[in-house]
KERODO-608302 format. One record per residue (C-alpha): residue number from 1; x, y, z. Coordinates in Angstrom, 1 decimal. Layout:
BEGIN
+-----+--------+--------+--------+
!   n !     c1 !     c2 !     c3 !
+-----+--------+--------+--------+
! NUM !      X !      Y !      Z !
...
+-----+--------+--------+--------+
This chain:
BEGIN
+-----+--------+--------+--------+
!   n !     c1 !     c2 !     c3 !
+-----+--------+--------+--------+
!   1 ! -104.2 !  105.5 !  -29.0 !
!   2 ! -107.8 !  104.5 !  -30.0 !
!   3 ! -106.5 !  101.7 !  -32.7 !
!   4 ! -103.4 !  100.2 !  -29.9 !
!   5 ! -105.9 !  100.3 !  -27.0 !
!   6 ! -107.6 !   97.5 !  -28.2 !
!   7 ! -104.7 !   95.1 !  -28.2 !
!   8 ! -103.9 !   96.3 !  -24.7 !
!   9 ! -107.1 !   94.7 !  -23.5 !
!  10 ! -106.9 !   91.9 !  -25.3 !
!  11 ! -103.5 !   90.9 !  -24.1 !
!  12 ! -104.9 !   91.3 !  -20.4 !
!  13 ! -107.2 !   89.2 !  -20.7 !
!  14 ! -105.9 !   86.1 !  -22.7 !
!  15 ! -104.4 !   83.8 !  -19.7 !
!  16 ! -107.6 !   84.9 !  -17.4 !
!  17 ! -109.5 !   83.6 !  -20.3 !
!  18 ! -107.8 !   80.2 !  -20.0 !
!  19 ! -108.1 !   80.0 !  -16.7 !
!  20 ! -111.8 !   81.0 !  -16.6 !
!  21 ! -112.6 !   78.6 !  -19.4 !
!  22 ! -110.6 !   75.9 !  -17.3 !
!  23 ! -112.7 !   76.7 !  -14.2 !
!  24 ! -116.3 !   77.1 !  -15.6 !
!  25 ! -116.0 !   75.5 !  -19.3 !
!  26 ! -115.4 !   77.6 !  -22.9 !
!  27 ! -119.3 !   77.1 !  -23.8 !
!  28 ! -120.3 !   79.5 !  -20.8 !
!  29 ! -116.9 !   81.6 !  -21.4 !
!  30 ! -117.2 !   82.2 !  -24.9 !
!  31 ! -121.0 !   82.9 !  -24.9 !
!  32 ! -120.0 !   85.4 !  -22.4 !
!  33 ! -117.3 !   87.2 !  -24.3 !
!  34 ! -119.8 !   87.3 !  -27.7 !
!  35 ! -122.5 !   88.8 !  -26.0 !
!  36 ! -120.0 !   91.6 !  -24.1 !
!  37 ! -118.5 !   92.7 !  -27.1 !
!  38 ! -121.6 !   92.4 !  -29.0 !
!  39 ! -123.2 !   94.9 !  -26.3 !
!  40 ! -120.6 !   97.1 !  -26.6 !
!  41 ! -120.2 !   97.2 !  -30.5 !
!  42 ! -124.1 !   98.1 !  -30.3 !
!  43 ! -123.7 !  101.0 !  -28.0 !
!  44 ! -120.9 !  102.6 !  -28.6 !
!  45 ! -121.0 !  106.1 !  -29.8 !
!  46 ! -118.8 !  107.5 !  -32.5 !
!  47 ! -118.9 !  110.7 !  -31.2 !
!  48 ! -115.1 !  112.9 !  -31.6 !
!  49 ! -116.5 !  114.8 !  -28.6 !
!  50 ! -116.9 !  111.3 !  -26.6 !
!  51 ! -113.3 !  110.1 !  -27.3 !
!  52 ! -112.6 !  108.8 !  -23.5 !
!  53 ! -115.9 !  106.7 !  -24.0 !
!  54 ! -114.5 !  105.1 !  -27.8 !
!  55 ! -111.3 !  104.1 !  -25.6 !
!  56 ! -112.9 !  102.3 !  -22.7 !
!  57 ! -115.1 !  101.0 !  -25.4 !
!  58 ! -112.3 !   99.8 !  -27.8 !
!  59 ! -110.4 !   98.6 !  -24.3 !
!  60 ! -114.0 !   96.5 !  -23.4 !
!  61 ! -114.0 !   94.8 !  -27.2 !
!  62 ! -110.3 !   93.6 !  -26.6 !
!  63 ! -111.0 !   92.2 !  -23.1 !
!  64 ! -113.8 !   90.8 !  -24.5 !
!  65 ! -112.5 !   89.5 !  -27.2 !
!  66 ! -109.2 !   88.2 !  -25.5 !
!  67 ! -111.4 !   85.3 !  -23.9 !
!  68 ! -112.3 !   83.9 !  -27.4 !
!  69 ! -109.3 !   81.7 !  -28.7 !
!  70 ! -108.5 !   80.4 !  -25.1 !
!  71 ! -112.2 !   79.4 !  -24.7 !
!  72 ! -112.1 !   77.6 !  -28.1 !
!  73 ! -109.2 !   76.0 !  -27.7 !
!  74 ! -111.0 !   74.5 !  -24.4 !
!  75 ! -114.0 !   73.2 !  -26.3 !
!  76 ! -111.7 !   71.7 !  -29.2 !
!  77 ! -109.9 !   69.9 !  -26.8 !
!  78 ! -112.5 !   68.1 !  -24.5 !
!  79 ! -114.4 !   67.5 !  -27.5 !
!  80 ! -112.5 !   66.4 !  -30.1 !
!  81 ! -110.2 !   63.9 !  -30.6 !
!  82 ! -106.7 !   63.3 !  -31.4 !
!  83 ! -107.0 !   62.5 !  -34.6 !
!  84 ! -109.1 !   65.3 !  -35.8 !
!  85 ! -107.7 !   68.0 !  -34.3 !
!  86 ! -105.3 !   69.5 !  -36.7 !
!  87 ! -108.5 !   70.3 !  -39.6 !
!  88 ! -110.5 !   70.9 !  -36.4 !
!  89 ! -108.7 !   73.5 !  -35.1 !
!  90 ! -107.6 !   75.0 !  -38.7 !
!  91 ! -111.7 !   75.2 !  -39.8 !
!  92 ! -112.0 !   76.9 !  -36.4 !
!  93 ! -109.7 !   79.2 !  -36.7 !
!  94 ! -109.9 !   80.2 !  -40.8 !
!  95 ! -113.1 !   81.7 !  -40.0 !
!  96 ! -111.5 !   85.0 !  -38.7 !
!  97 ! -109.4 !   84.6 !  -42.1 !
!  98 ! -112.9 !   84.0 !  -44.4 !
!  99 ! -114.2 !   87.2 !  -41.9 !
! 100 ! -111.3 !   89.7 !  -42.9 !
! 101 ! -111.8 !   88.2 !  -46.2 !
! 102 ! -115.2 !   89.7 !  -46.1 !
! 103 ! -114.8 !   92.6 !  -44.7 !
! 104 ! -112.5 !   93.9 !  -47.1 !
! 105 ! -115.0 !   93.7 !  -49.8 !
! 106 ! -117.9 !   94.8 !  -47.9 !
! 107 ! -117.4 !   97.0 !  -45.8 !
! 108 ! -115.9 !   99.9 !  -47.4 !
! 109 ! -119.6 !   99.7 !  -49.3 !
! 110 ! -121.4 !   99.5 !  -46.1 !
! 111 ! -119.4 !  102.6 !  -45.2 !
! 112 ! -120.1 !  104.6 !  -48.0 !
! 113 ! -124.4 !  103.6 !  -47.9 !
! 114 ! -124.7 !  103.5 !  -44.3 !
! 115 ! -121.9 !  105.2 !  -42.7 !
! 116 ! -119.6 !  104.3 !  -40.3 !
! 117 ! -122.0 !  103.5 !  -37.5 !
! 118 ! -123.0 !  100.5 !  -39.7 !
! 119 ! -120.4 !   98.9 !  -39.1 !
! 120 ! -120.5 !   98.9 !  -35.2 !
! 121 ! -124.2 !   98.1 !  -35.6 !
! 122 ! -123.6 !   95.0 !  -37.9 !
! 123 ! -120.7 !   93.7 !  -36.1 !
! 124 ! -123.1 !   93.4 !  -33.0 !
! 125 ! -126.3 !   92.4 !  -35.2 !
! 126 ! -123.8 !   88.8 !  -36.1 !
! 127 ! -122.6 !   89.0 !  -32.7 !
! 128 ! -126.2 !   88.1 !  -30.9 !
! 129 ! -127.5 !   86.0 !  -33.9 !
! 130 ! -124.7 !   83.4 !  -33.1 !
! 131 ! -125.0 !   84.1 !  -29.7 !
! 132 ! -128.7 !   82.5 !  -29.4 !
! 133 ! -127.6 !   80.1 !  -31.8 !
! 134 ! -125.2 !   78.9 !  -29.2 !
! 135 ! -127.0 !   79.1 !  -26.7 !
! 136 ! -129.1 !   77.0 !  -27.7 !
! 137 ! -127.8 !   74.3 !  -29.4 !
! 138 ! -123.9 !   74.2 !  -27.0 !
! 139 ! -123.6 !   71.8 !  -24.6 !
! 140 ! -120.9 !   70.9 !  -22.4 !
! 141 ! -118.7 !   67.6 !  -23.7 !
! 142 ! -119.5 !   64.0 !  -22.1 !
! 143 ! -117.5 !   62.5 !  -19.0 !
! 144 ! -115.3 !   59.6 !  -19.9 !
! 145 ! -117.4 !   56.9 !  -18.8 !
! 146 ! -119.9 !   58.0 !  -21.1 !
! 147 ! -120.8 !   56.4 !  -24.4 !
! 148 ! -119.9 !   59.3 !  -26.5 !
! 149 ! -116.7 !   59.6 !  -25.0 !
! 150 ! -115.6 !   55.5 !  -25.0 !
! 151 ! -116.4 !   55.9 !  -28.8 !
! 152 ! -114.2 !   59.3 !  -29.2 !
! 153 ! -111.0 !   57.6 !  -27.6 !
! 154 ! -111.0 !   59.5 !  -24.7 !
! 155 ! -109.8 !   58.6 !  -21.1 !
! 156 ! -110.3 !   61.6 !  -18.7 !
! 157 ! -113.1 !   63.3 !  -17.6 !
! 158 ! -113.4 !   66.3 !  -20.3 !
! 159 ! -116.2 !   68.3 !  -18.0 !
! 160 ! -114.8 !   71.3 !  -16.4 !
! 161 ! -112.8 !   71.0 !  -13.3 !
! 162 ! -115.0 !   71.6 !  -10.3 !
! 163 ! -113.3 !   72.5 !   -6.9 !
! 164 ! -110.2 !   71.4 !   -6.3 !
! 165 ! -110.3 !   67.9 !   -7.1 !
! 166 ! -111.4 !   65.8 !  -10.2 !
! 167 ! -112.0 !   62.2 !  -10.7 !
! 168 ! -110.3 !   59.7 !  -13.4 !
! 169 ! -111.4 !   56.2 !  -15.0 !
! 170 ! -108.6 !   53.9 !  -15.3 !
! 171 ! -109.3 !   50.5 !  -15.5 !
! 172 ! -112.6 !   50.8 !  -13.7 !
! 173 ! -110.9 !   52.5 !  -10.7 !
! 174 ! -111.9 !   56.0 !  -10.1 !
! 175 ! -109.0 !   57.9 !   -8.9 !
! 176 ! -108.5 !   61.5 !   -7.1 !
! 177 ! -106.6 !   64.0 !   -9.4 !
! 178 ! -105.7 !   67.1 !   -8.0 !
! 179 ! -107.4 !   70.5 !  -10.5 !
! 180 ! -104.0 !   73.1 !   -9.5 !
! 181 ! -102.9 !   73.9 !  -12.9 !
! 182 !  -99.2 !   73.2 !  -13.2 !
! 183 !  -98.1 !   76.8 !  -13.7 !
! 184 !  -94.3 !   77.0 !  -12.5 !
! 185 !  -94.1 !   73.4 !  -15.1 !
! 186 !  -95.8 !   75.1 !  -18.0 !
! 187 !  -93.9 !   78.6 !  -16.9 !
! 188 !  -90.5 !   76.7 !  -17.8 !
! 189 !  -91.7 !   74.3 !  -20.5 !
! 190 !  -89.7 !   74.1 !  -23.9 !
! 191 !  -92.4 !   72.8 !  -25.8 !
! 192 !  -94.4 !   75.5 !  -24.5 !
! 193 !  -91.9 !   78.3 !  -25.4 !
! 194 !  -91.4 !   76.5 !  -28.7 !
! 195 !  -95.0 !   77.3 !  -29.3 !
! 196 !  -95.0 !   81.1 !  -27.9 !
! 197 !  -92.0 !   81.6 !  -29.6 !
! 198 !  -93.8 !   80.5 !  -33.4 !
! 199 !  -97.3 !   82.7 !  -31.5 !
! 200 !  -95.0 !   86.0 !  -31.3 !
! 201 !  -93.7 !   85.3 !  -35.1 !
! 202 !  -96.9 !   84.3 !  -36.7 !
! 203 !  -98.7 !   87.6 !  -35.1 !
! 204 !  -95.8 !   89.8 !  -35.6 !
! 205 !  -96.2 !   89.3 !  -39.5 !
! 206 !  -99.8 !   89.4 !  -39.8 !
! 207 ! -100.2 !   92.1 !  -37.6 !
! 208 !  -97.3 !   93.8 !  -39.7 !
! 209 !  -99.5 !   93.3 !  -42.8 !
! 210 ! -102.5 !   93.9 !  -42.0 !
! 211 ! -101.8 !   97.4 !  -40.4 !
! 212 !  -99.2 !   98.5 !  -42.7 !
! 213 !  -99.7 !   96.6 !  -46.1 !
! 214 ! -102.7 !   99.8 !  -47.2 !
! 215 !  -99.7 !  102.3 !  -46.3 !
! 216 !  -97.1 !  100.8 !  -48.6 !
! 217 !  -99.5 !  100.3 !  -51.9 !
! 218 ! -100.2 !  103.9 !  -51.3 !
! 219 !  -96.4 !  105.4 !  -50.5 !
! 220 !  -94.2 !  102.8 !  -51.6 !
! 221 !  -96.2 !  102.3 !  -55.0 !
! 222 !  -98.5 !  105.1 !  -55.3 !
! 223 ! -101.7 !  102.7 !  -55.4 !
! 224 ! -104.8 !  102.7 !  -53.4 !
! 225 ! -106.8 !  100.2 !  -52.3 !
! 226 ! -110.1 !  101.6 !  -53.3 !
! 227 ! -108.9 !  101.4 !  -56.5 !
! 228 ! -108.0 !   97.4 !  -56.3 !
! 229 ! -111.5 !   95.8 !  -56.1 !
! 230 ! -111.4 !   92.5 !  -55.1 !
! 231 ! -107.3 !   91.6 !  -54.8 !
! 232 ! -107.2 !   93.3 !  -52.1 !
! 233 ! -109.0 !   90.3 !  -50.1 !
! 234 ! -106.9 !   87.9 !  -51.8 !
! 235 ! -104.7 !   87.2 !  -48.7 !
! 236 ! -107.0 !   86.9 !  -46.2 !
! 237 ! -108.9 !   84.6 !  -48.6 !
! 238 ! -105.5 !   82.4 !  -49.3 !
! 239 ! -105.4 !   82.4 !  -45.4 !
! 240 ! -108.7 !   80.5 !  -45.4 !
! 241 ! -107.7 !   78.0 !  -47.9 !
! 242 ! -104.6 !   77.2 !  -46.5 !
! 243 ! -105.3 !   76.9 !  -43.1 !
! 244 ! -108.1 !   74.2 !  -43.8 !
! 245 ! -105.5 !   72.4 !  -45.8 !
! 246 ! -103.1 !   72.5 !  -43.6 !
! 247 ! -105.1 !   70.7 !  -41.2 !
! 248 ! -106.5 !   68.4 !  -43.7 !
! 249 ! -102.7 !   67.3 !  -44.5 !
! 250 ! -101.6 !   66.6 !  -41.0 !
! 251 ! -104.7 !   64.5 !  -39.9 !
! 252 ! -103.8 !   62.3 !  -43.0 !
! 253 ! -100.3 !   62.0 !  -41.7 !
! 254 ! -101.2 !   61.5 !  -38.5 !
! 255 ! -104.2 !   59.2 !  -38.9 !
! 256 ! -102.3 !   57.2 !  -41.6 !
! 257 !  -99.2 !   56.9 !  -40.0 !
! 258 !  -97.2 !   58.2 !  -42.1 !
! 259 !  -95.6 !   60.5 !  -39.9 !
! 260 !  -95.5 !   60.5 !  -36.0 !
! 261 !  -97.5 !   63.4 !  -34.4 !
! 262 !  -94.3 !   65.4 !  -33.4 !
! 263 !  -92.7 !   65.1 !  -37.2 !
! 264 !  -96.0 !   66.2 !  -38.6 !
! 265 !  -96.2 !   69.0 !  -36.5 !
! 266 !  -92.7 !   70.3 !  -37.2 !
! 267 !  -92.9 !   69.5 !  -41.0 !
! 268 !  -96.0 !   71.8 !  -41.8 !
! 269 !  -94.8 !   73.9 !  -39.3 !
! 270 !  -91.5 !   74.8 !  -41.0 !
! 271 !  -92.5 !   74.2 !  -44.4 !
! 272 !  -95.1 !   77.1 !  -43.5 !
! 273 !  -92.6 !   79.8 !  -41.6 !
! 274 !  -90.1 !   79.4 !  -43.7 !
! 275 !  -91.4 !   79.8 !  -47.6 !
! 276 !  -93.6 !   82.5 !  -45.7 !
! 277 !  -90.4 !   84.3 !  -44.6 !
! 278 !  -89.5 !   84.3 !  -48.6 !
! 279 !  -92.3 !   85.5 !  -49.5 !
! 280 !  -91.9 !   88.6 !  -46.8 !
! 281 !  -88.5 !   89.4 !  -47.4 !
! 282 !  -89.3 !   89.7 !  -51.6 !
! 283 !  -92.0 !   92.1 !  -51.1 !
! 284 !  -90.0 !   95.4 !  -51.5 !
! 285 !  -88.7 !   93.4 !  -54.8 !
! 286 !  -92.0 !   94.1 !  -56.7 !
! 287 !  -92.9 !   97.4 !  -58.1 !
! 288 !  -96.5 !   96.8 !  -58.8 !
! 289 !  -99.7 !   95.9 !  -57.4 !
! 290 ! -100.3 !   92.7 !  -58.6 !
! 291 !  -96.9 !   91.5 !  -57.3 !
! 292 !  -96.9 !   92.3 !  -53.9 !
! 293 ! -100.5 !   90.9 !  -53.4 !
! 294 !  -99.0 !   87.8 !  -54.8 !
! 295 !  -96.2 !   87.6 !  -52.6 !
! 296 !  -98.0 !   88.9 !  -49.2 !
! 297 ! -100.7 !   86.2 !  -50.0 !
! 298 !  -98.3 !   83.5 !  -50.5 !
! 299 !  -97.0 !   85.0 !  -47.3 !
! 300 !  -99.9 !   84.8 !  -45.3 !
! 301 ! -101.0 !   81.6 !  -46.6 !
! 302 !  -98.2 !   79.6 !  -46.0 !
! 303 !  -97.8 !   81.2 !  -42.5 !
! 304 ! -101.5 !   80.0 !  -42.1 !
! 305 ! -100.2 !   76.1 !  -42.9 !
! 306 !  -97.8 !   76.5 !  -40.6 !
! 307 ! -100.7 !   76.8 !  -37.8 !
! 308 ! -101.2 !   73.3 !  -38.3 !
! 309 !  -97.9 !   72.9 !  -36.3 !
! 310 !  -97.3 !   75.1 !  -33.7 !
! 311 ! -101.2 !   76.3 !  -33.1 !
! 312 ! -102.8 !   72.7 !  -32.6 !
! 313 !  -99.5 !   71.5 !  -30.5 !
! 314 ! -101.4 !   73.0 !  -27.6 !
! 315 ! -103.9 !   70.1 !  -27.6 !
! 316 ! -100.9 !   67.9 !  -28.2 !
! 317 !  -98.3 !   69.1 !  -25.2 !
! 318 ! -101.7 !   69.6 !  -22.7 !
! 319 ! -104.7 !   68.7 !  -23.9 !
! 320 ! -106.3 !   69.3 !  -20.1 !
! 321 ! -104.7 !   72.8 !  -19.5 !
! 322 ! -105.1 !   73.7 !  -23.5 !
! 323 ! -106.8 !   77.0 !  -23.3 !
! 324 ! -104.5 !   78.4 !  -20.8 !
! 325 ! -101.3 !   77.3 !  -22.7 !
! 326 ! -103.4 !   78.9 !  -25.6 !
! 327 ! -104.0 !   81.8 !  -23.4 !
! 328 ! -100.4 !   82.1 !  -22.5 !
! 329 !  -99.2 !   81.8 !  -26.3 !
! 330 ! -101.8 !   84.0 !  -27.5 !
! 331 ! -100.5 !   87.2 !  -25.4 !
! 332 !  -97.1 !   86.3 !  -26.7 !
! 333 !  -99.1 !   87.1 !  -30.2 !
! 334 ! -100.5 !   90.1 !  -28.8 !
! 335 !  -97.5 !   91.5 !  -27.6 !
! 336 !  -95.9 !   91.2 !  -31.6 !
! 337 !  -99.0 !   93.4 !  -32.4 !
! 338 !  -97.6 !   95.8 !  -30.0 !
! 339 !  -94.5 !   95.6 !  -31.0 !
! 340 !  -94.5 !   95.3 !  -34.9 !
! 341 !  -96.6 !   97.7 !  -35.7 !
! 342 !  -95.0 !   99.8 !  -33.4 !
! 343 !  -91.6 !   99.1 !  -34.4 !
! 344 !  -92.4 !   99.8 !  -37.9 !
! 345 !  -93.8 !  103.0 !  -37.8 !
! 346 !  -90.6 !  103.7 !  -36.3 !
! 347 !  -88.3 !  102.3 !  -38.8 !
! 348 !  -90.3 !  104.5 !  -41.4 !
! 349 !  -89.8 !  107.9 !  -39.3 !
! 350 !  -86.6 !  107.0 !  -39.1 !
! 351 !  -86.2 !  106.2 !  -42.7 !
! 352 !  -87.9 !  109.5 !  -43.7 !
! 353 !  -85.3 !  111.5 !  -41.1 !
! 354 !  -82.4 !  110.1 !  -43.1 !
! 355 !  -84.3 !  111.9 !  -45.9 !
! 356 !  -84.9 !  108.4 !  -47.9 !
! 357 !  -87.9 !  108.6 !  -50.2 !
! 358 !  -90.4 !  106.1 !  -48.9 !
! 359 !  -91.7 !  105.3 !  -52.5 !
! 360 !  -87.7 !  103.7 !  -52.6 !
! 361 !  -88.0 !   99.7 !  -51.6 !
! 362 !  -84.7 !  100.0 !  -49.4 !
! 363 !  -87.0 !  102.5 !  -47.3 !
! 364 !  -89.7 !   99.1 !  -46.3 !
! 365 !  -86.6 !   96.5 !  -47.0 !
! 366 !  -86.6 !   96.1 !  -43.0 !
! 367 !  -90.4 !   96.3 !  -42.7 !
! 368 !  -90.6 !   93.0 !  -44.2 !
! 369 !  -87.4 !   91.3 !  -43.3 !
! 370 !  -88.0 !   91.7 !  -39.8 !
! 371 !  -91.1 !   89.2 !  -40.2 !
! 372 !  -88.6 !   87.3 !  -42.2 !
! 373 !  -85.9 !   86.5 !  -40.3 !
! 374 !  -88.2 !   86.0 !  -37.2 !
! 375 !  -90.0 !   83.2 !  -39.4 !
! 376 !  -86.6 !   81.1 !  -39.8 !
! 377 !  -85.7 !   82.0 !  -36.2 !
! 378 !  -89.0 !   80.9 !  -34.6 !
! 379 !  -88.9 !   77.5 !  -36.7 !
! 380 !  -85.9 !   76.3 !  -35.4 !
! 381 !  -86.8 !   76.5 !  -32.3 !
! 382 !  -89.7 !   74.6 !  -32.9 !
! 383 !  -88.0 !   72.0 !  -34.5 !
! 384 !  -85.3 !   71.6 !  -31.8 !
! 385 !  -87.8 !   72.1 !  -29.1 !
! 386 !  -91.0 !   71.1 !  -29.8 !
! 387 !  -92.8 !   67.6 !  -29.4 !
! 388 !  -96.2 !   65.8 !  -30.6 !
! 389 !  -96.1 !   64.1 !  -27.2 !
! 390 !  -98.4 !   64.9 !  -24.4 !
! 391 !  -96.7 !   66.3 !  -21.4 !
! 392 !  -98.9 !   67.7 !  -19.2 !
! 393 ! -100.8 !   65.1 !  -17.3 !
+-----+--------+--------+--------+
């Protein structure tokens, strides 16, 4: 209840993110969200005799948290243009990739020095140092008859909306926009399921792996991960790697003209899901260590270059309402956390009750080709659905 709790409140509070970032602008958002789970990462008791106050706590870090993706997705968008968005958004979000990375290898060592405490108190320590940092140096992105913004290709005013109406340049004629975010339109969008549909997949596999992965090394194979040193980051780390290349790859398309935004999108997108899904479904094939951190890496990093499709097509589809259709896609994600590692944990009961030995690979066959199948699923519906083109005025 402690570990789900978490995911709970940061499904909550992914579309209220959007919107908030939307309303106010992601700088103020985000800054918020870093300092509140900073706060509560700093204070938090781990106390087995206080265990209401580590759920309200753990529910507080997701909520928290939630607003984070939706708020950067905001900034990325009024800031950057089109033709840096794919690496933009794939350097952005490796960094959570290069952070599990990191954890992995230290903090078991942190642990063991400093106890677990430490952990709580360093989480918060990097929370407030890059809270100062920007809140001093983050500003809000220039209107679109501003220098910066001429220069950058942009044509709409990028500041947050303020009250219900905004104003737009178009040929030197300011005209009234109305601010109501199209809900019922994005609600009943293709594109936009395309994209929730890849969010759910994407999630469901990580999620999957990172929560279950520790129990099959040590029932499936009879192999710790203390005892794995440094391997044992090696997928989080291919994530990293991957994901920047990825977005590397389509810029050069795009910019280049090589392919069209939409056919960029759907190329890395189902080159991505579907050597990932592979990869997933040949993990129960390997007996040892080594070759099921190969395959779950190659897993992960391919799903990781598949986020230069379906994760920047946000920005493509609604570049003005980006953090809410991130918002919106993002509790799709959520909700696969939920529901994989839920769903697994059953299958493995269930396994166990038909008295299969869970050190047997049929007993985690449908662990993995769950993900599997979901990852061919999920990319042909972003190839029949999904579009570079922007939709959302």
């Amino acid at each position: 209840m402690i570990l789900s709790i978490f995911y709970y409140g940061y499904a909550c509070s992914q579309v209220p993110g959007g919107w908030a970032a939307q309303k106010i602008g992601g700088r103020r958002v985000l800054l918020l969200s870093f300092v509140l789970w900073s706060l509560t990462c700093a204070f938090v008791p781990l106390d087995p005799s206080r265990v209401v106050l580590l759920v309200i706590a753990r529910l507080l870090v997701g909520v928290a948290q939630g607003f984070i993706f939706p708020s950067i997705h905001t900034v990325l968008a009024q800031w950057v243009p089109p033709h840096e968005r794919s690496r933009s958004v794939s350097l952005t979000m490796s960094g959570m990739y290069f952070g599990a990375a990191a954890g992995m290898l230290l903090l078991p060592s942190l642990v063991e020095l400093q106890g677990p405490q430490s952990v709580f108190l360093a989480e918060a320590t990097l929370g407030a140092m890059w809270s100062l940092l920007w809140f001093k140096y983050a500003s809000d992105p220039p209107r679109s008859d501003h220098p910066k913004a001429t220069a950058a290709g942009f044509g709409e005013t990028l500041l947050p909306i303020k009250g219900n109406q905004k104003t737009k340049v178009e040929k030197g004629v300011h005209s009234v926009r109305t601010s109501k975010v199209p809900w019922k339109r994005i609600v009943f969008s293709l594109p936009i399921w395309a994209i929730v549909a890849n969010n759910f997949t994407f999630h469901y596999a990580l999620y999957v792996l990172m929560n279950w992965l520790p129990t099959y090394f040590e029932l499936g194979l009879g192999h710790s991960l203390q005892e794995m040193g440094s391997s044992k980051m090696m997928p989080y780390l291919n994530m990293f790697v991957f994901s920047n290349i990825g977005g590397v790859i389509a810029d050069h398309l795009i910019t280049k003209k090589i392919l069209s935004v939409t056919r960029t999108r759907k190329v890395l997108n189902t080159v991505g899901f579907v050597v990932a899904s592979f990869a997933l479904i040949a993990i129960p094939m390997f007996r040892t260590p080594d070759g099921v951190i190969f395959c779950s890496s190659v897993a992960l990093g391919f799903l990781a270059l598949g986020r230069a499709g379906f994760a920047v097509n946000h920005m493509d589809v609604a570049p003005r309402y980006a953090g809410i259709v991130m918002g919106v896609s993002n509790t799709a994600g959520t909700l696969a956390g939920i529901v994989g590692v839920d769903l697994t944990g059953r299958l493995l009961e269930a396994a166990k009750a038909a008295e299969l030995d869970l050190t047997s690979p049929d007993s985690w066959k449908a662990v993995f080709v769950i993900p599997g199948l979901l990852c061919i699923f999920s990319s042909v519906v972003f190839l029949l659905l999904s579009t570079g083109e922007r939709i959302f005025d």
